[in-house]
LOVEXBA-684421 format. One line per field, with one value per residue (C-alpha): x, y, z; residue in three letters; residue number from 0. Coordinates in pm, whole numbers. Layout:
N
c1 X,... .
c2 Y,... .
c3 Z,... .
loba ALA,... .
vexdren NUM,... .
% end
This chain:
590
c1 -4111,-4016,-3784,-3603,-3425,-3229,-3178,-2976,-2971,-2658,-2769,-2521,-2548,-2519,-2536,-2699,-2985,-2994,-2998,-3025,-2718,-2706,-2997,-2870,-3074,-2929,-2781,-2790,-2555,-2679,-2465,-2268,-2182,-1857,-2080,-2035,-2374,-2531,-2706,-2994,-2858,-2527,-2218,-2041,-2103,-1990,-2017,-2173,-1867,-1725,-2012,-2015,-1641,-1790,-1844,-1639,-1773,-1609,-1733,-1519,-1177,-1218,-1032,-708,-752,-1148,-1364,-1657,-1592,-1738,-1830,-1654,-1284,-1081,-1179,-889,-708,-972,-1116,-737,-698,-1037,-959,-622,-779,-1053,-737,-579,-846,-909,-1238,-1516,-1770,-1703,-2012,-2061,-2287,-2536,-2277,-2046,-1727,-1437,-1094,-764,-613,-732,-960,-732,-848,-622,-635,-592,-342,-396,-557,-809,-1085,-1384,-1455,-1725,-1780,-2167,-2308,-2646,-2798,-2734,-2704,-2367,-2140,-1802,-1606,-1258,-1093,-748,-608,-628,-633,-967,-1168,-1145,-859,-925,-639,-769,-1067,-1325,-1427,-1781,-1888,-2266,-2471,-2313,-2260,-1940,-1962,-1658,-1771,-1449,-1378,-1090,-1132,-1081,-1247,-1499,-1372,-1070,-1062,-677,-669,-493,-746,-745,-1108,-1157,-1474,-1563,-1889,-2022,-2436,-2683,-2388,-2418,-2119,-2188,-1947,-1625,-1424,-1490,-1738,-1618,-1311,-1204,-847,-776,-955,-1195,-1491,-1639,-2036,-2153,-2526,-2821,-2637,-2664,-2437,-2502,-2289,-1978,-1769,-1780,-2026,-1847,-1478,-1410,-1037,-749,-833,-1184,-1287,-1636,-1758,-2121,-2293,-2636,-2936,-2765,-2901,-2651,-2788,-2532,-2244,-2113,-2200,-2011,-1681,-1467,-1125,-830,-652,-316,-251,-567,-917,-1236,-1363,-1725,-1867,-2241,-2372,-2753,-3045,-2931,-3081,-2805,-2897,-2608,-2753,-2594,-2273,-2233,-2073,-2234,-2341,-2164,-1853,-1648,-1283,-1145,-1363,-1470,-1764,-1933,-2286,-2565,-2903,-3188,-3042,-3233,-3012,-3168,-3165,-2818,-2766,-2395,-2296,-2383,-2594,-2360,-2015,-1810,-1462,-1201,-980,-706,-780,-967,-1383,-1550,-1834,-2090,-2440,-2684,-3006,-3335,-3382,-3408,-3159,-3300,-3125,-3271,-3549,-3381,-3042,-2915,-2571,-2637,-2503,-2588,-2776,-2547,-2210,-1960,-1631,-1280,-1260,-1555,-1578,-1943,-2187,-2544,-2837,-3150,-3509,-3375,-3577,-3394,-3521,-3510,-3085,-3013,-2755,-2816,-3029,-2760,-2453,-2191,-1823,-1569,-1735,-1769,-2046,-2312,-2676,-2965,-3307,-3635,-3555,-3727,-3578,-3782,-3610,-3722,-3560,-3244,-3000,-3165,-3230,-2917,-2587,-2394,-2050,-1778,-1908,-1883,-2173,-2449,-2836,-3050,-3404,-3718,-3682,-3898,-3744,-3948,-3754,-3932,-3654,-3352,-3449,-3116,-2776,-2492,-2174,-1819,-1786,-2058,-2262,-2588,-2866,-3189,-3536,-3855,-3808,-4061,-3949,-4097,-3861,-3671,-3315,-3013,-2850,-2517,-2479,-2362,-2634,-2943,-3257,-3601,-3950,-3933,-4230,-4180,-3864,-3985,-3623,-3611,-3497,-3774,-4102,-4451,-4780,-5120,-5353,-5693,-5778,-5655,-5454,-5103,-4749,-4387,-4032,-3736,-3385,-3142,-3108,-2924,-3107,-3477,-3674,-4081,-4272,-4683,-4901,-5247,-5565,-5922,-6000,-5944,-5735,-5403,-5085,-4717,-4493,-4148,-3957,-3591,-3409,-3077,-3005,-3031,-3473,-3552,-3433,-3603,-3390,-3178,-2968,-3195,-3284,-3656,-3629,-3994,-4330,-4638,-5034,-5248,-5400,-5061,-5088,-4829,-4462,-4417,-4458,-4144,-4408,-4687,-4834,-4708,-4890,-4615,-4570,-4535,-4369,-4517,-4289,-3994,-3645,-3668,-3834,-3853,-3972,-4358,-4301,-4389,-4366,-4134,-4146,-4104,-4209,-4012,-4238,-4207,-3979,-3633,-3369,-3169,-3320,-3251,-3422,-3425,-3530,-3782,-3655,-3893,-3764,-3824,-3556,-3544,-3763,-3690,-3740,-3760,-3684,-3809,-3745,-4053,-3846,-3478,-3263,-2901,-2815,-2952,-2844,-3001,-2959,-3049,-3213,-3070,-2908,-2874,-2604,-2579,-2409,-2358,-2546,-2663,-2606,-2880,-3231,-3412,-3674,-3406,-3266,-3411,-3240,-3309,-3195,-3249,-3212,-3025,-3124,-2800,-2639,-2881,-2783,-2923,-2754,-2822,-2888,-2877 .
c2 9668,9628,9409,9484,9128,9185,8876,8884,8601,8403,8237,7994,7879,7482,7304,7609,7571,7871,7759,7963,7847,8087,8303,8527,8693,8997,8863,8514,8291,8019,7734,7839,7768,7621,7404,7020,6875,6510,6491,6249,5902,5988,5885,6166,6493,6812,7173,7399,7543,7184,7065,7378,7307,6987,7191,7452,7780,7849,8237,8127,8140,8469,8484,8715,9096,9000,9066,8826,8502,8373,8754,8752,8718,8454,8225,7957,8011,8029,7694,7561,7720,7509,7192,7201,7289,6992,6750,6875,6752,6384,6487,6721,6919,7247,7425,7626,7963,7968,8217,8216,8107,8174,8004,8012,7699,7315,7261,6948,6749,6666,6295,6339,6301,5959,5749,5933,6090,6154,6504,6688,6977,7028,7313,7446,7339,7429,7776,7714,7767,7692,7853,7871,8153,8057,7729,7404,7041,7039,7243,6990,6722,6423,6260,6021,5771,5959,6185,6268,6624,6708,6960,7204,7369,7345,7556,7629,7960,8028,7663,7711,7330,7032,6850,6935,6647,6478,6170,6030,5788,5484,5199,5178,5021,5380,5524,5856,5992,6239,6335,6594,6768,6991,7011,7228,7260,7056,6825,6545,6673,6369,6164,5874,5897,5596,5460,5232,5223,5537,5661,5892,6006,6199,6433,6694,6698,6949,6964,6857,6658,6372,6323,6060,5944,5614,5556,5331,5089,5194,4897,4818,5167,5288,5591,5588,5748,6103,6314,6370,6598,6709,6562,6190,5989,5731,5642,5382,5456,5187,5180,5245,4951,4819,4847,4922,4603,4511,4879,4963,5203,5161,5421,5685,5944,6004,6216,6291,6511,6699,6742,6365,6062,5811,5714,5468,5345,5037,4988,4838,4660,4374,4272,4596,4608,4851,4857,5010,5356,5554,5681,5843,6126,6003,6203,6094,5777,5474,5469,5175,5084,4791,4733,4541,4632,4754,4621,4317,4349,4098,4009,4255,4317,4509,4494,4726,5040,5214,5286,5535,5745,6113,6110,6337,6162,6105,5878,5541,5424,5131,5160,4868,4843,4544,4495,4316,3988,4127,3795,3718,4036,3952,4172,4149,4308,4631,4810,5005,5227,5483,5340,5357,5106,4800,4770,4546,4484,4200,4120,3916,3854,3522,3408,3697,3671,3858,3767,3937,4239,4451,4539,4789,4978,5012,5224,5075,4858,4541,4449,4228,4185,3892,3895,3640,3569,3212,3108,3370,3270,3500,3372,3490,3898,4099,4160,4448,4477,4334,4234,4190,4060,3892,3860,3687,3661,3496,3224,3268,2975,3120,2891,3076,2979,3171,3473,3655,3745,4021,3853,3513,3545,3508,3245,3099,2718,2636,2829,2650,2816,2644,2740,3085,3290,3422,3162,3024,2829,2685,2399,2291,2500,2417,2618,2614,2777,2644,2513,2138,2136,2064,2124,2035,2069,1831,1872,1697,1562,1289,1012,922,1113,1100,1260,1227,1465,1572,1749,1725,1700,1400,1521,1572,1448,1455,1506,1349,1578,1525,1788,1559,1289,1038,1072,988,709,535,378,208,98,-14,-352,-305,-130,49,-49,33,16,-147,190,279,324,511,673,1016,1033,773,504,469,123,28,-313,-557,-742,-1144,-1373,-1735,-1986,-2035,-1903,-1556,-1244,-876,-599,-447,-106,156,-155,-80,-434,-760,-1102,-1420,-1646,-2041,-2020,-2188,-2176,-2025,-1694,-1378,-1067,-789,-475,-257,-28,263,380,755,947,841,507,266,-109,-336,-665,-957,-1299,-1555,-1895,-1922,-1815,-1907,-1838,-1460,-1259,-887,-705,-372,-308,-198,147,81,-30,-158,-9,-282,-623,-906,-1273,-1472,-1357,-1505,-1427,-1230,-1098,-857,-592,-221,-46,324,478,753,960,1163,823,576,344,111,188,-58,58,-271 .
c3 13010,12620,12529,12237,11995,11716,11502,11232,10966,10790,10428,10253,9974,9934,9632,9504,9775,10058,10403,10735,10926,11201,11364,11687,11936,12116,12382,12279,12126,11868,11697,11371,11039,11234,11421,11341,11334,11116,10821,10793,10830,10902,11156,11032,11172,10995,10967,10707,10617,10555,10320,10093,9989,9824,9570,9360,9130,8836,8998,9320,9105,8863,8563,8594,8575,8582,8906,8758,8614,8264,8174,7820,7914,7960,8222,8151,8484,8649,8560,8632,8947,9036,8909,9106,9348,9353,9279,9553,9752,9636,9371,9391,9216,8985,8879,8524,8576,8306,8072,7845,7952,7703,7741,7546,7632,7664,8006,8131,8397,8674,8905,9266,9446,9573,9322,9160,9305,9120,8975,8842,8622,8572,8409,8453,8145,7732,7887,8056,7752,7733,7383,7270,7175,7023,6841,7070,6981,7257,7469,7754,7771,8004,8046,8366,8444,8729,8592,8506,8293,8216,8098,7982,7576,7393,7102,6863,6735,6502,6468,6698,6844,6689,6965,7208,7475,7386,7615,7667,7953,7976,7980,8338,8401,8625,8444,8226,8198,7920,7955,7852,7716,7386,7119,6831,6492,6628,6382,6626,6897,7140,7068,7283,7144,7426,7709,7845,8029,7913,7885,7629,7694,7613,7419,7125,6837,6616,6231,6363,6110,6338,6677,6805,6709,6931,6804,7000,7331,7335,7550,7700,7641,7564,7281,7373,7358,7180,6895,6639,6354,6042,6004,6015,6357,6488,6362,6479,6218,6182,6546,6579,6816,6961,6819,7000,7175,7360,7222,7271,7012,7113,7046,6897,6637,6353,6094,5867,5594,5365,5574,5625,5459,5663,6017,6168,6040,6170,5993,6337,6607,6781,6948,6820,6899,6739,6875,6813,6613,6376,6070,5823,5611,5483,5079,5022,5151,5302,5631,5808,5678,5807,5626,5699,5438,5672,6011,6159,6203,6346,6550,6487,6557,6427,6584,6578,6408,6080,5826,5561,5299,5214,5001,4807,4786,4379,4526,4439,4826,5001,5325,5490,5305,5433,5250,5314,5505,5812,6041,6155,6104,6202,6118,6317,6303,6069,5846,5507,5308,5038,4908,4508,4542,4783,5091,5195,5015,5099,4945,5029,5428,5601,5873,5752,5910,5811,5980,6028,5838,5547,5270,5105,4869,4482,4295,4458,4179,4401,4792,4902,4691,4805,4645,4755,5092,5203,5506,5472,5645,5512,5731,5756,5587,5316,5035,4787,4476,4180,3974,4232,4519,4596,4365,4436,4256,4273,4508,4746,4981,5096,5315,5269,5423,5498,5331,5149,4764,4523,4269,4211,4357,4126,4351,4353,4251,4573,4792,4903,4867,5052,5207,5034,4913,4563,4457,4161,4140,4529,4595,4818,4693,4903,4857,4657,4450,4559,4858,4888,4662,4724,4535,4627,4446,4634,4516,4673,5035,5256,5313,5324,5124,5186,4875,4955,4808,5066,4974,5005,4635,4416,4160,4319,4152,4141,3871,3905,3630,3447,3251,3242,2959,3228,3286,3674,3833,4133,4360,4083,4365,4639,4741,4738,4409,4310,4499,4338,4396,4151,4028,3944,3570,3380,3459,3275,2874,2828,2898,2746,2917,3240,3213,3198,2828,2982,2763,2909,2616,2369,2375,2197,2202,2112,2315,2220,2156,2461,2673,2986,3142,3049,3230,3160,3307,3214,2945,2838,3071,2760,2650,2466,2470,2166,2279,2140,1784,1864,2231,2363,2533,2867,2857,3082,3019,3354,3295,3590,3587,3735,3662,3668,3279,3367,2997,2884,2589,2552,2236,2086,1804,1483,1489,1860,2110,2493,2755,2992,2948,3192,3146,3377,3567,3849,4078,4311,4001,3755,3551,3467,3144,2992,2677,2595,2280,2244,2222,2074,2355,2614,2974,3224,3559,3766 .
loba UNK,UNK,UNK,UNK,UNK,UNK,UNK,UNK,UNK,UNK,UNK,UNK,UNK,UNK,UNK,UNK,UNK,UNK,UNK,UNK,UNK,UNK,UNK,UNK,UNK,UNK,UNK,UNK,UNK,UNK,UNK,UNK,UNK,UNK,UNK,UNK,UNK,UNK,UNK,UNK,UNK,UNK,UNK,UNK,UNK,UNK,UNK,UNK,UNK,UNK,UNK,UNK,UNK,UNK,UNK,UNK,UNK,UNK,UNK,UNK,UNK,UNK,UNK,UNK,UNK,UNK,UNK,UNK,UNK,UNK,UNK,UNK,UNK,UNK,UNK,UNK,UNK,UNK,UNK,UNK,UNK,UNK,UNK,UNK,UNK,UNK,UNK,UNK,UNK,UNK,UNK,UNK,UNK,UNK,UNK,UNK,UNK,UNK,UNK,UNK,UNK,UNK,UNK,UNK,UNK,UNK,UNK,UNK,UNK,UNK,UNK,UNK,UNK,UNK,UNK,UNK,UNK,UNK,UNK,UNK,UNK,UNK,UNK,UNK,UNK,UNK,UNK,UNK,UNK,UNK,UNK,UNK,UNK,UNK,UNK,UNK,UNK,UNK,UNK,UNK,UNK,UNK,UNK,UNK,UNK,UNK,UNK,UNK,UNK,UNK,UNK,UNK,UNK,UNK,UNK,UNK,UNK,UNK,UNK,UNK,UNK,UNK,UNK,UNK,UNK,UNK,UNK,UNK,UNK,UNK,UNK,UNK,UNK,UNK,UNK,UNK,UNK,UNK,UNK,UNK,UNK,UNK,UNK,UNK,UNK,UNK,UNK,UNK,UNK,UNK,UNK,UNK,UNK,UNK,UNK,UNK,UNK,UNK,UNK,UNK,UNK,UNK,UNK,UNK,UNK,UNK,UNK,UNK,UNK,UNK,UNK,UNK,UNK,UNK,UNK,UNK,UNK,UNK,UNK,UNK,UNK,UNK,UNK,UNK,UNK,UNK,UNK,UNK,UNK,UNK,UNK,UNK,UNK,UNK,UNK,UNK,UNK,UNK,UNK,UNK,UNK,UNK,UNK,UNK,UNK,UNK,UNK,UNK,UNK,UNK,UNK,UNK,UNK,UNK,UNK,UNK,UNK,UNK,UNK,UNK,UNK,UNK,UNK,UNK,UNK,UNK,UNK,UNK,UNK,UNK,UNK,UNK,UNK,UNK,UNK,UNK,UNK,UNK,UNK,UNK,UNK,UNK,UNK,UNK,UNK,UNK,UNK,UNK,UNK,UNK,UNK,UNK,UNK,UNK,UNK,UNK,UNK,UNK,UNK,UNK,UNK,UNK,UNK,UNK,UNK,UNK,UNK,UNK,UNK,UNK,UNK,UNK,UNK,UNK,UNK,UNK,UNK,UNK,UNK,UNK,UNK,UNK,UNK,UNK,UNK,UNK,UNK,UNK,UNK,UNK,UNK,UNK,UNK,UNK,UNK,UNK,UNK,UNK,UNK,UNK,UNK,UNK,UNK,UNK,UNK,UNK,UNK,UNK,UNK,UNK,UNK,UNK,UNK,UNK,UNK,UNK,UNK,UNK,UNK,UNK,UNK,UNK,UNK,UNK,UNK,UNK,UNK,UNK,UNK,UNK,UNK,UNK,UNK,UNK,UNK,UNK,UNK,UNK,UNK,UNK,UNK,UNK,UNK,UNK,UNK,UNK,UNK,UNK,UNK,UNK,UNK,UNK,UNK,UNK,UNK,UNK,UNK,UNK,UNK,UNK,UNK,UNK,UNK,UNK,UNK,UNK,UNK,UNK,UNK,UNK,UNK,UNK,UNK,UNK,UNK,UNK,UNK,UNK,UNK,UNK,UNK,UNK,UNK,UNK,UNK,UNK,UNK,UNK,UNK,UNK,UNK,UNK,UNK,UNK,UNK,UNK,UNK,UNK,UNK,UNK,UNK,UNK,UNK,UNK,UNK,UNK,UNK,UNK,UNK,UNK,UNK,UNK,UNK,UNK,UNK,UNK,UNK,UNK,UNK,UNK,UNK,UNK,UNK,UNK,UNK,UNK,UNK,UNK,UNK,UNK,UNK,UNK,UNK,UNK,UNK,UNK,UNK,UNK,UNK,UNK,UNK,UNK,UNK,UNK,UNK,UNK,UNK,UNK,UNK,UNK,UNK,UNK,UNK,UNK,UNK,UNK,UNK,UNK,UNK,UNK,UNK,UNK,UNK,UNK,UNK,UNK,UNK,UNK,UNK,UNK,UNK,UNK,UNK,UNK,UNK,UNK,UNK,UNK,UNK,UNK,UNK,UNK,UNK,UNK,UNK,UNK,UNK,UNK,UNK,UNK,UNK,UNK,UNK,UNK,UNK,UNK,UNK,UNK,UNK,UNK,UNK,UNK,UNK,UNK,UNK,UNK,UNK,UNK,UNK,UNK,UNK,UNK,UNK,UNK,UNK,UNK,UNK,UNK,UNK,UNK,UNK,UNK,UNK,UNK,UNK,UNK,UNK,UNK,UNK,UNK,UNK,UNK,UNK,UNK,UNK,UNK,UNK,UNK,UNK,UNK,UNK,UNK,UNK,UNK,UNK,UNK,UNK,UNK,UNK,UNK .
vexdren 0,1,2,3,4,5,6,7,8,9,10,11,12,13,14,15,16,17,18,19,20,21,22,23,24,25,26,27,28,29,30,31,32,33,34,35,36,37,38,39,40,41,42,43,44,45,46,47,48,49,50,51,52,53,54,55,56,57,58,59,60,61,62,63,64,65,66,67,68,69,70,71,72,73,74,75,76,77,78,79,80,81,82,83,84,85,86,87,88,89,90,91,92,93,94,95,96,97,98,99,100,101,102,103,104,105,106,107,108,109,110,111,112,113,114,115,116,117,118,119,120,121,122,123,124,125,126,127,128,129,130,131,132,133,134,135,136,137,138,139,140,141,142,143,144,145,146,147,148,149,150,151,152,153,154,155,156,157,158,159,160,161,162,163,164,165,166,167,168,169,170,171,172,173,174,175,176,177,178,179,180,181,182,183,184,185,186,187,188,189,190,191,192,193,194,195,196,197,198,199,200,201,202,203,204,205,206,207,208,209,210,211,212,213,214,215,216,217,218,219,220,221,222,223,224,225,226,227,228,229,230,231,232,233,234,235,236,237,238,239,240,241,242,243,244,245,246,247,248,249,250,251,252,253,254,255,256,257,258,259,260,261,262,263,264,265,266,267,268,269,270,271,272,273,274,275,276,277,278,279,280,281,282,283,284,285,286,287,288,289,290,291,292,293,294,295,296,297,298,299,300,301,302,303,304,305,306,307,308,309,310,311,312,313,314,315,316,317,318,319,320,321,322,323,324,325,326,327,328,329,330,331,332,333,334,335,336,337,338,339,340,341,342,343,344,345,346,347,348,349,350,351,352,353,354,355,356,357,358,359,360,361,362,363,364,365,366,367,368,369,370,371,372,373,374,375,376,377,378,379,380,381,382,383,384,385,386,387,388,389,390,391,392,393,394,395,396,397,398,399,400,401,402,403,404,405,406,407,408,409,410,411,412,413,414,415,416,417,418,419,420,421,422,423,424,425,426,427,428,429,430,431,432,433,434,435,436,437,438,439,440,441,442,443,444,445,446,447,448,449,450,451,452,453,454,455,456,457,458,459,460,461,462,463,464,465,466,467,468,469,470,471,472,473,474,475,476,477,478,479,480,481,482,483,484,485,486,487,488,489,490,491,492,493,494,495,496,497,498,499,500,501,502,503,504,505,506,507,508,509,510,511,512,513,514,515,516,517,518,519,520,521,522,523,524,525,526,527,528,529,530,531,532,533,534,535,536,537,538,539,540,541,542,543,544,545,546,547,548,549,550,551,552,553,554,555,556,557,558,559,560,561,562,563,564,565,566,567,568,569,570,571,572,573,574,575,576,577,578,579,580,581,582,583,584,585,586,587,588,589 .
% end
């Protein structure tokens, strides 16, 4: 006998996946798409029917008077009548066909009912395109935290939009997430208007006026790893009552071009951190701009990266411009290239760092401009511009070390300069010109200062070198005054003969000319000294005491006068004088 089965097959779709729920033979009854049943690793068990409502179709809500959704009309209610209906629910899933979806009013995103549950809308890919087709402030308005949208195309065709997303939740700590999304020719193509905790991602701007506006309570958000090509980048503008705080702007590719102004701009913000972003091909303004002009900036970092003007460009912009009172900006491991104005320009900042960095441009007016600003390190950076290196004007204090120089800085008065490559001014200079030979330049310091000259060849010397009235004085002060080896021979030009000039008897005597020390040794108790009529500018004259002279007269020579006189010696007394051409006098030191 033959028998005969009929089985007939039930497909559902689930998560866009088909599945064979149901197969029946004749005669034979099989579990359904009604039929609870676990998933792997689950407690929980549940029908078919149940898991497919996890997720919504824009095609499962047509638009009105339309059988298909996203087929050239307008698909507003129909993405409404989804979200309300995923609200309703507590969160959920709604799915963009790859089409064109056209709407004529903002897409706004609803919380659940209790709480907020999370909800998705997730396109297929650049293909799932979502356009307006009338005036709106934003294609999609999201006005509470959980809620996550991804790939999917927002293109303003007609430049209906001004935004692509306009995020306006309260800063909530409930999160937003915006990925692999692309926004094409929006005034702003995202705009946190408020709202914290949010995540923009892997995304596409293309000529927008503005990728990325992050504008009022913008708090512990991240813009990373996003392509943003014509147009400005990132812009943080003055806040109307909070400013962006603990913001993450961190590998990103912003290319402003023609259509641009610059690519990140900070004119409110704290605890701002940029990492690791190219910007480049910038033609009209500056690449980074911090200004605190009308709102507090502080604590900034920029770390990593490249910013680069066109090659092209004819503005004379700076590739990192900081103005107003900015608190604490420090500049890491950046390269700049390819500015007219400044690599890096500075005014009227405090606590500026800038270490590890090249600063290549030049053709630029100079590398770093440092105008005003009061606590600046500049350590360890290449600087390329042969004739400006590093200016600073108006009251700035700059400690630089370590840096390599194509040209001396133009330093403020107050700045300290040391250990730099190039400086032919520093105040501490090291280096050599053939092997073992040595070369130092001290000015200033607190306390002990240790000058010793090493080599391997026999001809090394130091050179202890005045440009003041006053010659160089060695420890005028100090109890063990100057100590001296016998091959010490001469100090300077002022001296011709260090070799002392002893006077052994009698009560008078006159000092040899070129002589800079005289020996009473053995001689009347009552003594006076005439010093020498020939002095140089600057000579010193030492005068040391073997036995004890409890009455001493010193006098100058004719057409000379003394500026402060002594009136005994003894072997723990000597006494130091210096002549002073401008003055034709004697000033005594000790």
């Amino acid at each position: 006998m033959m028998v005969r089965l009929t089985v007939v097959y039930t497909i559902l779709m689930v998560l866009g996946s088909p599945i064979c729920v149901r197969a029946q033979q004749a005669g034979v009854q099989t579990p359904g798409i009604f039929t609870p049943y676990l998933a792997t690793g689950s407690a929980m068990p549940r029908s078919a029917q149940d898991r497919s409502a996890d997720s919504f179709s824009v095609r499962d809500f047509p638009a009105l008077n339309a059988t298909v959704a996203c087929k050239g009309q307008d698909d507003y209610p129909a993405f409404a009548a989804a979200l309300a209906q995923l609200a309703s629910t507590g969160g959920g899933t709604l799915r963009v066909p790859a089409a064109t979806c056209l709407v004529s009013q903002p897409i706004v995103i609803p919380g659940g009912p209790v709480g907020y549950g999370l909800i998705k809308i997730v396109g297929a890919g650049p293909s799932s395109v979502i356009s307006p087709t009338a005036s709106m402030a934003e294609v999609i308005n999201v006005p509470s935290g959980q809620v996550d949208i991804s790939d999917l195309s927002l293109v303003n065709v007609s430049a209906f939009a001004g935004a692509g997303i306009a995020q306006t939740k309260p800063a909530n700590n409930l999160p937003t997430r915006y990925s692999n999304l692309r926004l094409v020719g929006f005034t702003k193509g995202i705009e946190i208007a408020t709202g914290d905790n949010f995540d923009i991602s892997s995304s596409f701007f293309l000529n927008n006026g503005t990728a990325v506006s992050l504008e009022n309570q913008c708090l512990n958000g991240r813009v990373r790893s996003n392509y943003m090509l014509g147009g400005n980048g990132v812009d943080l503008p003055v806040a109307p009552t909070q400013q962006c705080e603990g913001v993450a702007i961190e590998h990103n590719d912003i290319l402003p071009g023609a259509n641009g102004s610059f690519g990140i701009r900070v004119l409110s913000g704290l605890q701002i951190d940029l990492t690791d972003n190219i910007i480049d091909q910038v033609t009209t303004g500056p690449g980074v701009i911090l200004d605190a002009t009308n709102h507090a900036v502080a604590d900034i970092t920029i770390k990593g990266g490249w910013i680069g003007a066109q090659g092209g460009a004819t503005a004379v912009t700076n590739g990192l411009q900081i103005t107003g009172s900015v608190q604490y900006v420090t500049v890491k491991a950046v390269t700049f290239v390819g500015w007219l104005g400044y690599d890096v320009s500075v005014t009227g900042s405090n606590g500026f760092s800038l270490g590890e960095s090249r600063l290549t441009s030049t053709a630029s007016i100079g590398n770093l401009l440092l105008s005003g600003a009061a606590a600046n390190v500049v350590t360890g950076n290449t600087f390329k511009h042969a004739t400006n290196s590093i200016t600073e004007t108006g009251t700035t204090t700059t400690y630089a070390t370590m840096n390599v120089l194509a040209s001396t800085p133009n330093r403020s008065t107050t700045s300290r300069y040391v250990f730099n490559n190039g400086d032919t001014l520093g105040d501490i200079d090291t280096g050599h010109t053939t092997s073992g030979n040595s070369k130092a330049m001290i000015s200033g310091g607190n306390g002990t200062v240790v000058y010793q000259a090493s080599g391997t060849v026999n001809d090394i010397f130091a050179v202890l070198q005045s440009k003041g009235l006053g010659g160089v004085l060695l420890a005028p002060n100090g109890t063990t005054k100057l100590s001296v080896n016998t091959n010490f021979t001469a100090i300077g030009n002022a001296i011709a003969d260090q070799s002392a000039q002893v006077v052994t008897s009698g009560a008078t005597a006159s000092v040899a000319a070129g002589a800079g020390r005289v020996l009473l040794k053995g001689t009347s108790t009552t003594f006076q000294l005439t010093m020498t009529a020939g002095p140089t500018d600057g000579q010193q004259m030492l005068l040391e005491c073997d036995t004890s002279v409890s009455s001493l007269t010193v006098l100058a020579a004719t057409g000379q006068s003394m500026v402060g006189t002594a009136s005994a010696c003894s072997a723990t007394q000597g006494h130091l004088w210096h002549y002073r051409l401008a003055d034709t006098s004697w000033h005594m030191a000790y």
